[in-house]
N, C-alpha and C positions, 0 to 999 in steps of 0.2 A: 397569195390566192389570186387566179385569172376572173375577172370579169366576164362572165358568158355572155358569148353573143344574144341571146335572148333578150339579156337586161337593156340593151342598143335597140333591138328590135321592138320592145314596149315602149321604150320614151319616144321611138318614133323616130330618133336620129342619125339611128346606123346605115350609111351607105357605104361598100364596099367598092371601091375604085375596081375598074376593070383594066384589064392586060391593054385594051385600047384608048384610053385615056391614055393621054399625053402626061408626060412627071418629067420635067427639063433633065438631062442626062448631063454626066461629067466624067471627063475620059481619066483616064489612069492618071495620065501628066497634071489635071488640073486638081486631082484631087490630093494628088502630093505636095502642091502649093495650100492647098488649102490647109490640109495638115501642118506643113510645114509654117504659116501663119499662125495656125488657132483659131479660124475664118468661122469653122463651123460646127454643131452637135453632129457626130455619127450615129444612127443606130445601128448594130449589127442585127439584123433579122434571121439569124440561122439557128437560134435555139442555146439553150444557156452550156449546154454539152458541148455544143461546135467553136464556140461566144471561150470557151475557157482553155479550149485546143489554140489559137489563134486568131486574131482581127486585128483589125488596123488600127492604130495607132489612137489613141486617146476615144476608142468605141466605146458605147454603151451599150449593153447589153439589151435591147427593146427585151424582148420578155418576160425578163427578172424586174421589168420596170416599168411592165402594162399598166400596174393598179398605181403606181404616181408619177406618171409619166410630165404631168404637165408640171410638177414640180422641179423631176430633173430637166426638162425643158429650158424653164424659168421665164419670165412674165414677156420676152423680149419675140413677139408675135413675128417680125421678120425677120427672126435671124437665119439664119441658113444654115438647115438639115439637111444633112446627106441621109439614103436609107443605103442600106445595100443589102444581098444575100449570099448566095453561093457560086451561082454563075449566072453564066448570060440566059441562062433557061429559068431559071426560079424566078418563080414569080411571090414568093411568099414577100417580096419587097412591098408589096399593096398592103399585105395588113397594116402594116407600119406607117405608109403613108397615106391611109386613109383614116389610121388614129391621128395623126399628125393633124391631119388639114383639120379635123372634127373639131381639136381643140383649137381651133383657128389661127393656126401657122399658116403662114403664106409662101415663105418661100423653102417648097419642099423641092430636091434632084434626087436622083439616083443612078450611083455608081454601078453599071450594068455587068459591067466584068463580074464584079460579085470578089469573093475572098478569093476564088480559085487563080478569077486573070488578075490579081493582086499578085498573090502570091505566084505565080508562070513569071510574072513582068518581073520577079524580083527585088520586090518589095519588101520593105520589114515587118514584123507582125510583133504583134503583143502576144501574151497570155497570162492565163487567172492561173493561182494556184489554188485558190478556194475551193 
């Protein structure tokens, strides 16, 4: 079950980052090191449909995981979240990093290529069989 925005909008806490706020960016190359390490939490923000077609490598699915997010998080307030979406045009990357920051994560980026310029670059991808 999603949390409606509404419930955000009554406690007074919901702000919705805009396309023009700044979310530090990570290009193709660095976010394969980071994979490549275990450096960071992914979310994939494309929807649990697209989340089981293909993502990046060790993703979480954000929507499947709205209502305990900060648990799959886990208590470690700077660790480094990647969001990402579809492409360099989606912007649904904001929901994800505006729940992010709200639970007070600090150090949130996003992968702008999205799954699409993941996947162009040649990249490897997971999938769910769920």
């Amino acid at each position: 079950m999603k949390i409606p925005a509404l419930v955000f909008l009554f406690l007074g806490t919901f702000t919705v980052l805009s396309a023009d706020e700044k979310i530090p960016e990570v290009s193709i190359p660095e976010m394969e090191s980071i994979i490549e390490n275990k450096g960071a939490i992914l979310l994939d923000v494309n929807g649990s449909k697209y989340f089981k077609k293909g993502h990046l490598p060790g993703a979480i699915d954000f929507r499947a995981n709205e209502e305990n997010l900060a648990a799959v998080l886990g208590e470690d307030k700077e660790k480094l979240i990647v969001v990402y979406c579809g492409s360099p045009s989606c912007e649904a990357y904001l929901a994800a990093a505006t729940a992010v920051r709200q639970l007070g994560y600090t150090n949130v980026k996003h992968l702008p290529a999205g799954i699409s310029g993941w996947i162009s670059a040649g990249k490897p991808t997971d999938v769910s069989e769920e």
